[in-house]
Structures are given as C-alpha cells and as structure tokens.
PALUMDO-19774 format. One line per field, with one value per residue (C-alpha): x, y, z; residue in one letter; chain. Coordinates in steps of 0.05 Angstrom, whole numbers. Layout:
N
c1 c(X	...) .
c2 c(Y	...) .
c3 c(Z	...) .
type c(a	...) .
mol c(A	...) .
***
This chain:
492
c1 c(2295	2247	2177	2174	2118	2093	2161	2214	2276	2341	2390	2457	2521	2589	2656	2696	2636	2581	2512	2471	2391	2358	2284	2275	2198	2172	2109	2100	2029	2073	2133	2072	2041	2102	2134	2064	2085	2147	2172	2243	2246	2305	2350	2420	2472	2502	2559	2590	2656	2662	2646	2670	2651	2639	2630	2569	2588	2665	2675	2619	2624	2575	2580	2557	2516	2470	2402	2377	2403	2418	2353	2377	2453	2493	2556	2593	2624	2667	2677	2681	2614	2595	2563	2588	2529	2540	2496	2535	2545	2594	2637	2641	2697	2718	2768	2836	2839	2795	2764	2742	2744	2763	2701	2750	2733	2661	2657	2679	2634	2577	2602	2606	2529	2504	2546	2507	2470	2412	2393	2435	2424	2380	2373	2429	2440	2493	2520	2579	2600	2559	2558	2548	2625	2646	2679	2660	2588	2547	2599	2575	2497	2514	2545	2496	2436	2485	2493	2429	2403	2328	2326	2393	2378	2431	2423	2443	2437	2411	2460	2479	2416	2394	2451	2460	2403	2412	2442	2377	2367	2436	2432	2360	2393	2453	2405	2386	2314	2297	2338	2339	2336	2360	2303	2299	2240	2201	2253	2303	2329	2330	2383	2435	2431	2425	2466	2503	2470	2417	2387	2396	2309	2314	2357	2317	2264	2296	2331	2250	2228	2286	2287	2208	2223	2270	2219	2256	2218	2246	2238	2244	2296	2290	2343	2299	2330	2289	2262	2309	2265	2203	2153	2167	2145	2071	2097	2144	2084	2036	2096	2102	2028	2032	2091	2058	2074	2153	2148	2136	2160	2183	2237	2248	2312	2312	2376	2441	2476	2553	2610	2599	2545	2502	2446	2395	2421	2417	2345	2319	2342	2325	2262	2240	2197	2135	2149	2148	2088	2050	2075	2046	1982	1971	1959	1891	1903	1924	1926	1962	1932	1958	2028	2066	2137	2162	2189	2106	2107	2153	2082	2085	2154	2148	2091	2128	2188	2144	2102	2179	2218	2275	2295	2273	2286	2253	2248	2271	2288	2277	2205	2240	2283	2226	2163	2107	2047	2019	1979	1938	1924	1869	1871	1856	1924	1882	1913	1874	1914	1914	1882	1814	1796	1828	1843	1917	1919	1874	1910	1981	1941	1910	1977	2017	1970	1971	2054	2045	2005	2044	2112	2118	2093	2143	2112	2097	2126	2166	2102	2061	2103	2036	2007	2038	1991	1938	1946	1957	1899	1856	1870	1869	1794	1769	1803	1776	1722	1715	1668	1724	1772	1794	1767	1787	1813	1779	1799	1836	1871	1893	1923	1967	2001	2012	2055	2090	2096	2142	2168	2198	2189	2122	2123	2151	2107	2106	2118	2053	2031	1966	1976	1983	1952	1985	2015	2056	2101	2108	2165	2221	2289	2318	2398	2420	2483	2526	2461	2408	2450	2419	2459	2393	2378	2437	2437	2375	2395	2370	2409	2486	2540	2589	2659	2724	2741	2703	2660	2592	2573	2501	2489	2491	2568	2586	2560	2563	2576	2655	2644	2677	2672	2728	2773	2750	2761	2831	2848	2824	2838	2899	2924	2881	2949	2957	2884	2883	2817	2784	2729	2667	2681	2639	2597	2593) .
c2 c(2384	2361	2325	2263	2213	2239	2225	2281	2271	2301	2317	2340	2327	2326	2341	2292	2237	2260	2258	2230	2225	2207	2203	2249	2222	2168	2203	2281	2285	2285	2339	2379	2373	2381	2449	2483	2481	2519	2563	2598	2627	2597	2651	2618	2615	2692	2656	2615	2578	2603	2671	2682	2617	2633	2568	2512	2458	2459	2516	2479	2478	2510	2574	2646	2618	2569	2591	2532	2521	2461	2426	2350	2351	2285	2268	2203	2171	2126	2081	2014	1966	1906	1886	1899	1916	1923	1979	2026	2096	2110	2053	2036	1973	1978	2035	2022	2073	2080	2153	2153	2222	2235	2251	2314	2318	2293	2351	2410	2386	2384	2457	2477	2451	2505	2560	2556	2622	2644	2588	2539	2470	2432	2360	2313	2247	2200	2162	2118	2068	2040	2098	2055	2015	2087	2076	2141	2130	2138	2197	2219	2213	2252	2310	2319	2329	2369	2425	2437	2390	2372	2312	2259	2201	2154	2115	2041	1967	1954	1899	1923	1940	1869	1837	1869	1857	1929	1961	2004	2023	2047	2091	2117	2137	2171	2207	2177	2190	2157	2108	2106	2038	2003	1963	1943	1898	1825	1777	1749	1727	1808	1816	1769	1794	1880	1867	1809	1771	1722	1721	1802	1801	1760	1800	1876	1839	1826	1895	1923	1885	1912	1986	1981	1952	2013	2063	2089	2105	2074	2113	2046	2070	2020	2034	2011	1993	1978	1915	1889	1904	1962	1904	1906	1978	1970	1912	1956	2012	1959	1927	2002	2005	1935	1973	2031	2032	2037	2063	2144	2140	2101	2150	2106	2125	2113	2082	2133	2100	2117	2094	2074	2028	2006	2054	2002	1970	2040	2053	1985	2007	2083	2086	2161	2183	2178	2111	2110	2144	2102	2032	2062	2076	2006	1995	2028	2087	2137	2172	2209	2275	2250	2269	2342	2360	2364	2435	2449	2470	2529	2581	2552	2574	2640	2645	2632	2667	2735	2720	2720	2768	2716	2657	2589	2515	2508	2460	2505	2444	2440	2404	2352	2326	2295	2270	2247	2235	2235	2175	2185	2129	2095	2046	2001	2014	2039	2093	2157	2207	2284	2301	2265	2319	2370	2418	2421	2483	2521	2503	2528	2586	2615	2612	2650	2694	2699	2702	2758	2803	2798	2807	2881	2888	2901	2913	2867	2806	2780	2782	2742	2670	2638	2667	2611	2565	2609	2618	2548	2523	2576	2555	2487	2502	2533	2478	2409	2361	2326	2279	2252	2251	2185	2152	2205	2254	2321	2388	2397	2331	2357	2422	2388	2335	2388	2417	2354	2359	2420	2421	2356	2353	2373	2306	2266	2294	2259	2190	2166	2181	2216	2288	2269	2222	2167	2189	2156	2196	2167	2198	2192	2229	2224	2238	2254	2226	2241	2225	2267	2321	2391	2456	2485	2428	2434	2496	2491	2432	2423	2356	2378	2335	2371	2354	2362	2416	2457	2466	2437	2404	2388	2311	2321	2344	2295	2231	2255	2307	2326	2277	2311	2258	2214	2286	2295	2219	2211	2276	2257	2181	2137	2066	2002	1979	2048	2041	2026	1994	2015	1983	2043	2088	2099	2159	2158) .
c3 c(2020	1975	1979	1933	1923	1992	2028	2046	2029	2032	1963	1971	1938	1966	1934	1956	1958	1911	1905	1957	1974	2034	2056	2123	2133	2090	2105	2078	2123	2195	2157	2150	2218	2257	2209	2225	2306	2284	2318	2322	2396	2422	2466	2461	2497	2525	2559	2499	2499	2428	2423	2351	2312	2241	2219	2236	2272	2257	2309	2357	2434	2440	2397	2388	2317	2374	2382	2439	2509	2546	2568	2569	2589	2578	2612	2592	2646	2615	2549	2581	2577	2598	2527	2456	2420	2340	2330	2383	2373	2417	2391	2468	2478	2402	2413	2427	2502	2553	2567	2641	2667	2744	2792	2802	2721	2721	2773	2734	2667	2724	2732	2665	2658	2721	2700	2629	2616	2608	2632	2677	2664	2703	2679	2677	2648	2658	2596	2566	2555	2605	2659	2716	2711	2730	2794	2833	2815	2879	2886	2826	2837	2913	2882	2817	2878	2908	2859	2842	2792	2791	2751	2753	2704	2672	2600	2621	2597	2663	2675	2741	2759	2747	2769	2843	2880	2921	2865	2852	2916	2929	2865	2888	2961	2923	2881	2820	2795	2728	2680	2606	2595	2531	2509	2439	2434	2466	2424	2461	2396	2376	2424	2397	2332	2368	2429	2420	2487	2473	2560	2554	2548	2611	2646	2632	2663	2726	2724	2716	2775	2822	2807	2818	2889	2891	2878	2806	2744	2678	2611	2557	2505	2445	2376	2316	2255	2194	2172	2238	2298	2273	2287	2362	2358	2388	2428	2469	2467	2504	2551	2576	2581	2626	2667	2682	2751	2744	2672	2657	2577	2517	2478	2409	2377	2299	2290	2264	2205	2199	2151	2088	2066	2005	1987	1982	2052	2078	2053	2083	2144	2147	2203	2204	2255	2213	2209	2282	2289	2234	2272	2344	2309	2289	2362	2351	2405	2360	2303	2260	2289	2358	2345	2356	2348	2414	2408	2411	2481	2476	2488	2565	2575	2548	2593	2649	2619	2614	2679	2724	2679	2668	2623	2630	2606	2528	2485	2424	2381	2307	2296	2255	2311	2361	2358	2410	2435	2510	2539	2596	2628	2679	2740	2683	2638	2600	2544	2517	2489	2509	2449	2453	2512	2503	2453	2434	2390	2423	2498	2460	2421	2493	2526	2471	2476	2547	2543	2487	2533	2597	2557	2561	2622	2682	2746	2795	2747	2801	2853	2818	2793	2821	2763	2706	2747	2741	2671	2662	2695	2655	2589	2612	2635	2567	2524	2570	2559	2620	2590	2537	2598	2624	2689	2746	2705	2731	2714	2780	2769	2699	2728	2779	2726	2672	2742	2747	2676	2686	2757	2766	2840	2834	2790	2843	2896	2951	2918	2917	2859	2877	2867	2781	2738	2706	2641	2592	2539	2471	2428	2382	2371	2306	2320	2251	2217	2158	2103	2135	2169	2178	2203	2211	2263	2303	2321	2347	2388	2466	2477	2484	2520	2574	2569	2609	2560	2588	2533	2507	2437	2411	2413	2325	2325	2377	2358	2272	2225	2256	2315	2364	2415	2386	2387	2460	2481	2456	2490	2550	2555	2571	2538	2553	2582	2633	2660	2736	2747	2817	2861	2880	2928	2987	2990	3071) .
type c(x	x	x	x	x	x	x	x	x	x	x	x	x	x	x	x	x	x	x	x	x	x	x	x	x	x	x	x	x	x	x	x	x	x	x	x	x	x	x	x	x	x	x	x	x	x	x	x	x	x	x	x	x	x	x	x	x	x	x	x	x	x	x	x	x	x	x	x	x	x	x	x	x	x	x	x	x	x	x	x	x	x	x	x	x	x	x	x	x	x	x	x	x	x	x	x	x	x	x	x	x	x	x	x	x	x	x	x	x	x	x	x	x	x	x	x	x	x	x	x	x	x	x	x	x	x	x	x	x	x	x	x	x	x	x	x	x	x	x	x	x	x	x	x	x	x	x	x	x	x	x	x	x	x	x	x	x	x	x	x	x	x	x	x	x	x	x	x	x	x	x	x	x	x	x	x	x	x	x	x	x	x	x	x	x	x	x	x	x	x	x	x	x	x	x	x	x	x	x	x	x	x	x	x	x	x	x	x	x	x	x	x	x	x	x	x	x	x	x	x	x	x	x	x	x	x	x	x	x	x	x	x	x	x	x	x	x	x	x	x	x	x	x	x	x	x	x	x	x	x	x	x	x	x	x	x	x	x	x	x	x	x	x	x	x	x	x	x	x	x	x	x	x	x	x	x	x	x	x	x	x	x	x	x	x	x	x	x	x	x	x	x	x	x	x	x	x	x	x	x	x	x	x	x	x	x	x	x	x	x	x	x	x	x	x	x	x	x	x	x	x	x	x	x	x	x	x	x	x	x	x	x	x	x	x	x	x	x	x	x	x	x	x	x	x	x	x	x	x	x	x	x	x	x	x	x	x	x	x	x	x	x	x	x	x	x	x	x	x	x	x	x	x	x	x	x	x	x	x	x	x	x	x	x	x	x	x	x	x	x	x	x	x	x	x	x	x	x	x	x	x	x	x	x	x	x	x	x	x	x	x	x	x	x	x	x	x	x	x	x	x	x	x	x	x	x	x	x	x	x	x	x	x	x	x	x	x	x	x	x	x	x	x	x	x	x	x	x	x	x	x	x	x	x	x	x	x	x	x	x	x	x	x	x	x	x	x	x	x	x	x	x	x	x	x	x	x	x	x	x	x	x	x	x	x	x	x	x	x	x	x	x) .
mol c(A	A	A	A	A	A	A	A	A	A	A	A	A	A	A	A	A	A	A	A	A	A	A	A	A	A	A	A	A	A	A	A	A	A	A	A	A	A	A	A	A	A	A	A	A	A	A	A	A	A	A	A	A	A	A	A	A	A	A	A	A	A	A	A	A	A	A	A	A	A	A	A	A	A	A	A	A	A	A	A	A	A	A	A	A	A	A	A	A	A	A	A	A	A	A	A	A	A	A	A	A	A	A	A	A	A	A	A	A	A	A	A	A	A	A	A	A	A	A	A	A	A	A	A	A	A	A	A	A	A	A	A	A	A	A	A	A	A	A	A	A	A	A	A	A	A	A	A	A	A	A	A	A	A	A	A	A	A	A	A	A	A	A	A	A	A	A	A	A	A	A	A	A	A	A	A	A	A	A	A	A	A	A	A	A	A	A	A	A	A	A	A	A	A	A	A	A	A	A	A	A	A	A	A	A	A	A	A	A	A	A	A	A	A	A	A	A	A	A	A	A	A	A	A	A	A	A	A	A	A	A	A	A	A	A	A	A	A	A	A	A	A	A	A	A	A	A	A	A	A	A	A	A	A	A	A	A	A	A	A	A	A	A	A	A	A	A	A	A	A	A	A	A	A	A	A	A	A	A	A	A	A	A	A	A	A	A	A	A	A	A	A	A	A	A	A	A	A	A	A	A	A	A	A	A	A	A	A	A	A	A	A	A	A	A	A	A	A	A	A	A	A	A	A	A	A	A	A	A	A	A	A	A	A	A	A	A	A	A	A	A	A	A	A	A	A	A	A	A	A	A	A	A	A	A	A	A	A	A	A	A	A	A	A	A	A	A	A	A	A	A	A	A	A	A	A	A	A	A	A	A	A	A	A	A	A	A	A	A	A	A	A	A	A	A	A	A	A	A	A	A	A	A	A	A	A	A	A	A	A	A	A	A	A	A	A	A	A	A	A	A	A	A	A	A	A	A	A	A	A	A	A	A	A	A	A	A	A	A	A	A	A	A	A	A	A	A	A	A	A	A	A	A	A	A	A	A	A	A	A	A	A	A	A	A	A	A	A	A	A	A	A	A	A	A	A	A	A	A	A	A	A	A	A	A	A	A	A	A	A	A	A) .
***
C-alpha cells in the first residue's frame, strides 16, 4: 500500500497473473482521517467452525485467525430474481441451478447466527437473489422475531413491495423492520443500462409510497460505478433528505469489479469511498472533516462491555471498509451534521476513557447497566453546543437518539417518532474484489453470511477472493429442471 500523487493505491503481483495496481482512495486526506480512528479491539469468535485454520481466507468459515464478530448477518434466501441486472454480484438468474434453501434450512443458518459466541448475533438481513420470491417468506420473517433477533431487514428490488398493494404490510405484521432498497440514482434511463428495466425508477417510487403506508423504514442502497452513475450521488443524498419520514439511511456501495477487464476500463470505473465522500460534499452540507470510519464507535461498546462484564455487538471493522457521516435533521428536512455541535473526538476520547477506568473493576458491574446511559449522557453533556444544534435538538433529546442509536427498540420506540430526532446516516461500504483485496480487512470483517453448512464466511470471501458462495450454492442447489416452484405459505 502505497500513497501516490495523494491517492492510495494498492501494488501487488501475482504468479499466475502478474503485476497489478489499484487506487484504494483517490484521495490520501480521508486514508489519513479514517487510519487515525484505528483501532484493533475486535474479540473474535471463541466458538469457531474452524478451530485450526492456518491459512487467510482459504480455511474461512469463520476461523480461529478472525478477530470481528457477526454484527450484520446476511442470509440468502434464494438465487432466483425478478430482474437481471448486469452489474450483479451474486450472478442471481445467470447460473445454471437454483439454490433455495428449505425454511427447515433457513432455520438452522438462523441457529448458527444465535449460537455465535461471544456474542450471538443479533441483526439479520435477508438477501438473494431477490429474498422475497422465497416461498416460506412470512414464515421466515415469524421465526427470525421468534428467536431473538432485534433488527430483521431484507436487501430487495422492491418489486414486490411495489407491485402488491398489501405486500408491505404483510411483511411488517410478520416481522420485518427496515428494507435495503436498491436504488441507484433519479434516471430512469440509469436503470436500463444498471438493471436492465427502463419503468424500474417508476416502480421504487411506488414501492416508497407503500411501505410508508406500512409503517417500514427504507435504508436507499445505491451501486455506483464510475463515470456510469457518481453524478446521482448528491441527488440520491437530497431524495433521502425529501423522504425523511420513511427513510433512516443511504448505504452507497462502490461497485466490486470481477473477471477480467481492461486496466484503463477498470480505473474509469473504480469509485473509492473518498470519492464518495468528495461527491456528498458538493451538496454544501459537509465536509471533508464530517466523515469517520465506521469502526469509530468501538469506545461506546467497550463502555458498555466493561460497565456489564460481558461482550457486546462492535463494529471492529477495518477503517478502510466504511465510511459515513450522520445528518441530523429538522421539521424542515433540514441536514446538519453531528459534528457542527458536538465534539466527535472528544465524545469518543471521554468514553474510552470512561471504558478504561471501569475495566478492571468487578464489583457491582452487573448492578449498574443503567450506568452506559449515564456515561453516555455525560460525555454527551461536556462535548454539546446546544446553540450549533439543530431546531429542537436539546441535550435530553440528544441522549435518547444516541439510545436508539444502539438499542434498536429503543429506536423504534413507540413508533412515533418522538422519543429521537430525525437522523439520517450517510455511508459507504467498499466490498473488496480480486484488485483491492486485503487479508488484513477480512479478518476484521463484521458483515459475514450464514450458510446451511453450518458455518459463516465474511461478505470478502463470499462474494471475492475464493468466493465461497458459488462452492456453497452448487452444494446446496438442485437443476433448473428439478425445482418445484411453490406459492407462500401461510404463517397462521
């Protein structure tokens, strides 16, 4: 890893397919920023599948050598879809079989997630294919609520959603809470050439309006490739702003190259998350000092780690793999960003310290969890400027929405959105692929998949790298010609 002409890029050389460079950030100022938040704190896994791995990722799933847990779990429900989009990962309606685990299946990788320690997994979401053709999928959405899951989201198209009038609310009843919604710009003419569907702009929009009648929250989930679609960047930024009400985030996903391909092609489509950053601060909200690496926030979980004596969920990533900023905004949609009131370092600085000095201490740890709100709401206090706050925004008000922050029914409240303020998170995950690949960064991965294996794989190794999902589909699929298709089942 090198820095050149202020970029970052990536040299390496291959024996079987030589030399290769790629640029990481095509802007040195955010590698900086983001590898001063890091921090190595990660507690693994003590129950892995692969106790003995030696080697990083080809003995993945996951492994003794992983220094993360789960936060994000995915679970693909299937490989059929309803579009055929170029750009797609998971090569979904290209392969030759269909993978469509059982709900007997889905069940058991739902399993594997909870019986994950330290710490048992908490969030779950959905995937594909298009996760919704699954046929069991209220079933699904039940039993997820059922076995302890906080948060239940699914990454969709939103055809369905669009398309059946009640299909929203049926997946709010069964237990869906948020939906990552594929949204890759304002063009309808951008979705021919991303999707393959010129009315697909048309149709988000009526998916929008029904799961806000439903009462869901929709985080917009736009692939940007470059010189294809990085203009719609601060378009989709202010379209979330107008959605407020139904939208809680925008996670842009810089888009994976695989296969072989020109280096100049590659290059003129390489968006790094500086890149990403730089286009949302042409909006004139931000700035380049608005952005953190999303692993920042590891100091409140060791505080609440040390405060109840036991492990909890942390986002242990590497600094290079996320990026984001955090809008609040007023009755007015309008955005101001944590950082103009209050003091980002110094609120992380005060809580490590905090975490540091309760550490060693034993007694009483599990009398006091109250105290993480305490200590929350403390170094909240000496780091605010109410008069740089937004409209409403009072130091009470603050408290409770870095709660529903953490505690996702805290977030939800009591659906009224009164006990937090309106917030808005801006970030990107850069999934690697074969030209930027780090060992360092998976390792350190929070965003695994569970399969019917009975093992787990960072999203890195499954998607890149040795691409284990192709291994795991074939294992687990049938013929195009054997597959029984069934209607839903009912959940009553």
């Amino acid at each position: 890893m090198l820095e050149k002409d202020g970029k970052i890029v990536m040299e390496k050389t291959c024996p079987q397919h030589g030399f290769f460079r790629d640029v990481l950030l095509s802007d040195s100022y955010y590698f900086h920023r983001m590898m001063s938040w890091n921090r190595d704190v990660g507690c693994g896994v003590t129950n892995p599948a692969v106790p003995k791995a030696k080697s990083c990722p080809d003995d993945c799933g996951l492994c003794n050598l992983h220094v993360s847990h789960t936060v994000l779990a995915n679970v693909d429900l299937t490989n059929r879809c309803n579009l055929s989009c170029p750009i797609c990962f998971a090569n979904a309606n290209v392969q030759d079989y269909i993978y469509e685990p059982s709900y007997e299946e889905i069940v058991g990788m739902l399993q594997t997630l909870r019986d994950s320690r330290p710490v048992s997994g908490r969030v779950v979401q959905f995937a594909g294919g298009e996760p919704t053709m699954h046929p069991d999928w209220f079933r699904i959405l039940k039993k997820a609520g059922e076995m302890g899951f906080s948060h239940v989201q699914c990454a969709t198209n939103g055809l369905k959603f669009a398309q059946e009038p009640d299909f929203a609310e049926k997946s709010r009843e069964a237990g869906l809470h948020t939906l990552y919604l594929q949204f890759d710009g304002l063009d309808p003419a951008l979705y021919e050439k991303i999707r393959g569907r010129k009315d697909l702009l048309d149709i988000k929009m009526q998916a929008i309006e029904n799961i806000r009648k439903a009462g869901l929250k929709i985080v917009y989930v736009p692939t940007i490739v470059g010189g294809l679609n990085d203009d719609q960047v601060p378009k989709i930024v202010q379209f979330a702003l107008d959605t407020i009400d139904v939208c809680s985030g925008i996670s842009f996903q810089p888009v994976s190259i695989t296969g072989r391909i020109d280096e100049a092609e590659r290059e003129k489509m390489r968006f790094t998350l500086s890149d990403l950053a730089n286009r949302v601060n042409e909006l004139g909200y931000t700035t380049k000092e608005d952005w953190f690496p999303l692993s920042c926030t590891t100091p409140i979980t060791e505080l609440i780690q040390a405060l109840r004596n036991e492990p909890n969920v942390m986002v242990s990533c590497h600094p290079l793999c996320g990026i984001g900023t955090y809008f609040f905004v007023d009755k007015n949609k309008k955005p101001t960003p944590v950082t103009r009131f209050l003091n980002i370092k110094g609120f992380f600085d005060d809580i490590q310290k905090e975490a540091d000095k309760i550490k060693n201490r034993t007694i009483f740890k599990t009398l006091f969890n109250n105290l993480s709100k305490v200590s929350l709401f403390t170094s909240a206090k000496a780091n605010f400027d109410e008069s740089k706050a937004p409209e409403g925004l009072t130091l009470t008000k603050l408290g409770q929405t870095i709660e529903g922050l953490l505690d996702k029914k805290a977030g939800r409240g009591a659906n009224d959105g009164t006990y937090t303020y309106k917030t808005l998170m801006v970030a990107g995950m850069h999934f690697m692929d074969s030209y930027n690949y780090d060992v360092e960064r998976v390792k350190r991965c929070v965003i695994n998949y569970s399969a019917p294996n009975g093992n787990i794989y960072p999203f890195c190794t499954y998607n890149s790298g040795p691409v284990f999902r192709s291994k795991i589909e074939k294992q687990f699929s049938c013929s195009k010609s054997e597959y029984k298709p069934r209607k839903y089942t009912n959940i009553e």
